[in-house]
C-alpha positions, -999 to +999 in steps of 0.1 A: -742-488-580-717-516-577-685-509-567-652-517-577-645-556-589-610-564-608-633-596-619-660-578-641-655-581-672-649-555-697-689-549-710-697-550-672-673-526-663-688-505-693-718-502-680-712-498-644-693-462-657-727-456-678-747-459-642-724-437-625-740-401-629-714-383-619-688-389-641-694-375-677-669-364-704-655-370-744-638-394-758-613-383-781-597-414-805-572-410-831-557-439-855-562-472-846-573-461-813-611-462-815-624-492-796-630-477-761-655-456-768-676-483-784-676-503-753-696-477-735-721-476-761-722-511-766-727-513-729-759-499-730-770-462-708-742-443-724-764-413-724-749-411-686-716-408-695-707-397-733-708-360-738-692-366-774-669-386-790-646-379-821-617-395-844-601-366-860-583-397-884-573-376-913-544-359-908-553-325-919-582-326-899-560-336-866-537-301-872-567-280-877-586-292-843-553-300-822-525-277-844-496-294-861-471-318-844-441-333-850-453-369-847-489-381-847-488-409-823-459-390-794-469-381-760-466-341-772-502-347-794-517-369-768-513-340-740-526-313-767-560-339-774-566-339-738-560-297-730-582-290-763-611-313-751-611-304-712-613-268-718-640-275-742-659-292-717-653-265-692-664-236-713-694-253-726-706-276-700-694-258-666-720-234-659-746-257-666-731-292-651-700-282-630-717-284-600-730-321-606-703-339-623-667-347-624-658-336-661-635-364-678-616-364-715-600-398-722-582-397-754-554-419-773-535-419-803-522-453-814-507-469-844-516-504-850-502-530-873-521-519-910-511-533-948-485-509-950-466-508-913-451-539-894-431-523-872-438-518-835-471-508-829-479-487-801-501-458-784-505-432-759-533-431-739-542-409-716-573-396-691-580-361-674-608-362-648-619-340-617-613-358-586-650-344-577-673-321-591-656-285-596-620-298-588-588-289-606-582-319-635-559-346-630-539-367-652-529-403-656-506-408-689-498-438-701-477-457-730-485-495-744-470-513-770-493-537-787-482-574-788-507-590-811-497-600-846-532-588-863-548-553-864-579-567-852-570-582-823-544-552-815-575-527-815-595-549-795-567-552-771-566-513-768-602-512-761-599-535-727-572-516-712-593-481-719-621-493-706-601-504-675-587-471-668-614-455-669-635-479-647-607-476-622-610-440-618-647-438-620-651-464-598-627-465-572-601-490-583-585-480-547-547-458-551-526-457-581-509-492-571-543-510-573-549-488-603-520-505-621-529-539-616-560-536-628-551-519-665-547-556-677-579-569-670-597-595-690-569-594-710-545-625-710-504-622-708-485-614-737-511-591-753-503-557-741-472-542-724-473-510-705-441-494-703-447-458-687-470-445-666-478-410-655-496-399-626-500-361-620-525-333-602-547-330-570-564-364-573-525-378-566-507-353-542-482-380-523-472-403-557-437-410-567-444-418-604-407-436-600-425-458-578-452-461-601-424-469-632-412-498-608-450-511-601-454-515-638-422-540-638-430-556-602-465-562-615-456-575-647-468-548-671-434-544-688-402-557-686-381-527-682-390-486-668-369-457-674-362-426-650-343-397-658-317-376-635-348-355-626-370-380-617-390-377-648-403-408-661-396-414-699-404-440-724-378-458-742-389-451-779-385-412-771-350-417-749-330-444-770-345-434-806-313-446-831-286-431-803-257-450-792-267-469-757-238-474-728-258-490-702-240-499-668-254-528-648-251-529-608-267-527-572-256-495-568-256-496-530-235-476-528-222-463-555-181-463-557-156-446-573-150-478-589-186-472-607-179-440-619-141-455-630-154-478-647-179-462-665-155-438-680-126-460-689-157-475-712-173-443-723-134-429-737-135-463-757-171-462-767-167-433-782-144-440-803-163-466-821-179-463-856-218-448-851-210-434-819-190-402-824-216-381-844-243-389-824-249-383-786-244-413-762-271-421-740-260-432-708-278-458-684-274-474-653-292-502-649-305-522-617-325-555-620-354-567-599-330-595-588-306-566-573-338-548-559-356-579-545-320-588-525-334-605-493-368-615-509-385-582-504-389-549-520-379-519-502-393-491-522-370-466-494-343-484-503-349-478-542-355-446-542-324-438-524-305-455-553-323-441-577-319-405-560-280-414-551-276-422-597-297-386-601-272-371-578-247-379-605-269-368-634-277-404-647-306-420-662-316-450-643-334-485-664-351-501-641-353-538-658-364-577-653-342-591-676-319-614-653-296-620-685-276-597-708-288-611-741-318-600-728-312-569-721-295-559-752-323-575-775-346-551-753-325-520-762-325-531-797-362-524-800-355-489-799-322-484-817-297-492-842-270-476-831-239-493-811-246-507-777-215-511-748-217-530-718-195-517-691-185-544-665-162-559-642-145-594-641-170-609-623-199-600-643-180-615-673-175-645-656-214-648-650-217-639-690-195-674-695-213-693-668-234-716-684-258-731-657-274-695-670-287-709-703-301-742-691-331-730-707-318-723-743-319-752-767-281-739-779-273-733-746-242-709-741-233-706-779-272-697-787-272-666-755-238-655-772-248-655-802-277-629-789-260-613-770-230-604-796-255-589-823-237-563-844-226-532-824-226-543-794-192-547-770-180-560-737-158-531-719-142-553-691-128-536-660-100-552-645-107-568-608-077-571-577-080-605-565-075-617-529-043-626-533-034-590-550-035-602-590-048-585-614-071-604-634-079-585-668-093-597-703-061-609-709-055-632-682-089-641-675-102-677-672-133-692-686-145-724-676-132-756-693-137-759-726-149-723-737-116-705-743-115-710-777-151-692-779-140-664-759-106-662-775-130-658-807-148-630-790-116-612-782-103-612-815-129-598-829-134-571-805-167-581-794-149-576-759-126-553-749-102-544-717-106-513-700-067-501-695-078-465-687-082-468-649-072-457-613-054-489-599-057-474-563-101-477-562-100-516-570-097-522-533-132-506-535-159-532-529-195-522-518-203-541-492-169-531-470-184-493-477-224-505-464-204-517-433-183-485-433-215-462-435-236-480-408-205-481-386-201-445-393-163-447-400-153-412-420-135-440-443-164-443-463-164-408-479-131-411-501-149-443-515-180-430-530-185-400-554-180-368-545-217-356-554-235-381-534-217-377-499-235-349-490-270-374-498-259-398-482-251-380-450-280-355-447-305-385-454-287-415-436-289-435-465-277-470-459-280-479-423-261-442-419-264-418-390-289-388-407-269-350-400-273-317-414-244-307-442-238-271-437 
């Protein structure tokens, strides 16, 4: 059989599966989701691979083969779909074919632009498979949001990356990294994103699926990937669904007590705004691929340690491309209606006013502003200690000539707003006198970070640091 080529097209793909007698399963489709399963047949020699396929599309059918669930196209329904239909092909196919093939159930549930919905459409997709005959099932789990304007085109879209997944598997795309840039496929930009991705069982005993969340943005599947405190990998819709969002951009390397300072001289005043109170905050910190690729290169060590450092604290981590905060908050608007705050420091407001950034607009400065400030969304400005020991705050900062009117405008109407809650004695703090502190391995360091992560830091040498046991 021929191996593995990211060039093959999709129907060639198709068929190299088919030829593959090992690998043999059901395909399990719900909603708009039922293009994969045609490329196999369309392929021709499906015989080799198809065990059965199905599209439980009426609802009341769907509860009665997979029980009921709180939403129809959710990652809770796609992992039922894909428990129902393995043990299925256990009990009736093991005694008889366990010892030959490597049982697989791909299944997806998607909802695709129709007469009635225009809203976002998206899926879950998912595949369980047996690294080799007899084996324990694995799992790769995956969420895309569909980017095409027709239904049509949307389906067929689906179909491609199905197909690709499960060509990779089959056929030895080579590890989960590879596996990733081959989802996209035949496909050109702009047509599908994938935003989470979920690799889990024996077939995958060393992968960091927080690695795997960053491959999706280094590779250019997504824009943005989201990691909780645990390390669990979410998806946006389920984390930001109409809740407040107060989303901290940084390096994080370290991070200070000025962070954490900062971050709750914004929270008492977030909360306090309209739409924010009755509901739950969710709270991000949010590093960009320009703050990871510091240097030119990506240390994946490095990353992990920020995003272990953030856990430490109990935060949720975005892991994002979007260089510009207009961009960012648009992004965040996908998901929710409720406020948005953007904690930062004086130096990250003067970037915000800095309008080599916006070259690329048409309306240059005014048209970023103007998408930036959407409605609920605020500045929360932390003061800053200059060299020379002044205290530059919303009130006495500077923009560049000719924009103080506009930002005077922005003031007044409280689309940014000063910080006043905060410890005057951290703004000495500055990250990269506590990297040199660290590597030195000066004892100053400690009173300049959080609490929590000291103990991290030390027992794993984070940062250029001396590794030791904490007792």
């Amino acid at each position: 059989m021929k191996t593995f080529d990211s060039r093959d097209g999709t129907g060639e793909k198709a068929l190299q599966v088919n030829l593959d007698s090992e690998f043999y399963g059901t395909f399990a489709e719900i909603g708009a989701g039922q293009e994969v399963a045609r490329h196999f047949f369309s392929a021709g020699g499906a015989a080799g691979t198809v065990a059965k396929t199905m599209s439980a599309y009426d609802m009341t059918f769907s509860d009665a083969i997979y029980g009921t669930s709180r939403r129809y196209v959710s990652r809770e329904r796609l992992e039922t779909m894909l428990a129902h239909e393995g043990r299925l092909l256990l009990e009736r196919l093991g005694s008889t074919l366990g010892s030959e093939k490597r049982f697989f159930v791909f299944a997806d549930t998607v909802a695709a632009r129709s007469f009635r919905r225009h809203d976002e459409s998206h899926g879950w997709m998912g595949l369980r498979f047996q690294h080799e005959p007899g084996a324990e099932f694995s799992d790769i789990i995956l969420h895309v949001r569909m980017l095409d304007a027709q239904n049509l085109t949307q389906q067929e879209a689906l179909g491609v990356v199905g197909v690709n997944l499960i060509h990779a598997v089959c056929c030895g795309a080579g590890g989960p990294k590879e596996l990733i840039g081959a989802l996209l496929d035949d496909l050109s930009p702009g047509r599908i994103a994938v935003d989470m991705i979920r690799f889990s069982g024996p077939a995958f005993p060393e992968v960091d699926n927080r690695i795997m969340g960053l491959e999706l943005v280094v590779q250019g599947l997504t824009k943005a990937a989201l990691f909780r405190a645990d390390g669990e990998v979410v998806q946006a819709a389920d984390a930001f669904y109409k809740k407040p969002i107060l989303v901290e951009r940084g390096s994080f390397r370290p991070v200070t007590v000025v962070t954490n300072d900062m971050l709750d001289g914004a929270r008492a005043l977030f909360e306090r705004e309209s739409g924010v109170e009755e509901r739950q905050a969710e709270i991000l910190m949010e590093i960009t691929m320009k703050n990871l690729l510091e240097g030119g290169e990506l240390d994946l060590r490095d990353f992990l340690d920020r995003v272990d450092m953030l856990g430490a604290l109990g935060r949720t981590v975005l892991i994002s491309n979007y260089g510009e905060y207009y961009r960012l908050v648009n992004y965040l608007m996908i998901y929710t209606e409720g406020p948005i705050g953007l904690p930062m420091g004086i130096p990250g407001l003067a970037e915000i006013f800095n309008e080599k950034h916006y070259e690329e607009l048409e309306g240059g400065i005014l048209e970023a502003l103007g998408r930036l400030f959407k409605k609920n969304v605020r500045l929360y400005v932390y003061p800053f200690l200059g060299a020379d020991g002044e205290l530059v705050t919303c009130e006495n900062f500077r923009t560049p000539p000719g924009l103080e009117h506009l930002y005077a405008h922005l003031r007044e109407n409280g689309s940014i707003v000063p910080i006043t809650n905060f410890d005057r004695s951290n703004l000495h703090v500055r990250s990269p006198e506590v990297l040199r502190l660290i590597g030195e391995g000066n004892p100053k360091w400690e009173s300049m970070v959080p609490a929590e992560v000291v103990p991290l830091i030390k027992e794993r040498g984070l940062f250029g640091g001396r590794s030791c046991h904490v007792g």
